[in-house]
N, C-alpha and C positions, 0 to 999 in steps of 0.2 A: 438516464441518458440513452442517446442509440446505441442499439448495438445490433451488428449485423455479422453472422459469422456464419463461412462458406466450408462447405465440407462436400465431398465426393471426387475429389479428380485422382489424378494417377496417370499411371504409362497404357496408354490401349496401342494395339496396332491399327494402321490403318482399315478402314472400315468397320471396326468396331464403334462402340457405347458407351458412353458415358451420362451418370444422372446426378447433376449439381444439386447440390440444397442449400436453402439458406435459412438461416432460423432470424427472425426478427422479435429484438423487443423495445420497450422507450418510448414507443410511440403507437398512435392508433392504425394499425396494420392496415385494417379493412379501409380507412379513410386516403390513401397513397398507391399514386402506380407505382411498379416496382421495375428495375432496371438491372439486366447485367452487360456488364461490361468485359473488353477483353482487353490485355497488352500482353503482346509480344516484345522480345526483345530486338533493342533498336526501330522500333515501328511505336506510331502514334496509337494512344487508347482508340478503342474501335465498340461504338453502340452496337452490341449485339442484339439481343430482346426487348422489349418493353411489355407489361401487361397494366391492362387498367385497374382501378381497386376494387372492380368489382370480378374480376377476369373476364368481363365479355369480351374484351378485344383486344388484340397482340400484333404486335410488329417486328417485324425482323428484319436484320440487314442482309441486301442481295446476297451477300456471302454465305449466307447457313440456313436462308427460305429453303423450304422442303427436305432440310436432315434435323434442324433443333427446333423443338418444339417448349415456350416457358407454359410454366402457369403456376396457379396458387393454392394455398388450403387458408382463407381468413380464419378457421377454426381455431386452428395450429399456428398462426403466424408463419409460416412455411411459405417458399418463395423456392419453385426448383427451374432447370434447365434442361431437359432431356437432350441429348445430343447423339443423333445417330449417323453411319456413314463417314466416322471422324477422318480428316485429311491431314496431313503433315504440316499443311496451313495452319489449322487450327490450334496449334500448340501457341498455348500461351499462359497469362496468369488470368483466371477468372475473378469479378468482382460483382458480388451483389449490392445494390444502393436504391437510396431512394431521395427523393430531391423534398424538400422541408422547405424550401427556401435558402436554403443550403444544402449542397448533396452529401450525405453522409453515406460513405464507402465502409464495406470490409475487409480484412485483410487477406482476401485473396484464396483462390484454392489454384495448384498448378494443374494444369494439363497437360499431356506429351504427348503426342502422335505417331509410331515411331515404328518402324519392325525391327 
C-alpha cells in the first residue's frame, strides 16, 4: 500500500531553514509527480510545491517562490522541501502526497515559525 511519511520540521525562528523529507513506498516513485501541501490552523489546505516524476519541472505557490525550493531523489524514493527565509506565515502542518487517481497524503510534519 502507499505510504508516505514526512520527517524534518520543528520550531526555526524567523528567517531561518528548514529541510522536509519525505520517504515514499507502494508505489512506482519515478512514474508520479510529487506534491506538498500545507494547513495552517483555521485556514484552507494550501498547494505549496509540486515537482514532476522526472524532477525537470517545479511549481510553487506565489507564497514561497524564491525561499522553498522541492525536488526528488527517484533513487531513494525521496521527495524533500527545502525552505529558506521561513516567515511566521509559514507555520503550519506539512503534507507530502501524490495523486494515483486518488491523492494519497501523509501524516504530516509540523512547522513553527516563531522567535
Amino acid at each position: 500500500q502507499v505510504q508516505l511519511v514526512e520527517s524534518g520540521g520543528g520550531l526555526v525562528q524567523p528567517g531561518g531553514s528548514l529541510r522536509l523529507s519525505c520517504a515514499a513506498s507502494g508505489f512506482t516513485f519515478r512514474s508520479y509527480a510529487m506534491t506538498w501541501y500545507r494547513q495552517a490552523p483555521g485556514k484552507e489546505r494550501e498547494l505549496v510545491a509540486t515537482i514532476t516524476n522526472s524532477g525537470g519541472s517545479m511549481n510553487y505557490a506565489d507564497s514561497v517562490k524564491g525561499r522553498f525550493t522541492i525536488s526528488r531523489d527517484n533513487r531513494k524514493n525521496m521527495v524533500y522541501l527545502q525552505m529558506n527565509g521561513l516567515k511566521p506565515e509559514d507555520t503550519a502542518v506539512y503534507y507530502c502526497t501524490v495523486n494515483r487517481g486518488v491523492r494519497y497524503w501523509g501524516q504530516g510534519t509540523q512547522v513553527t515559525v516563531s522567535s
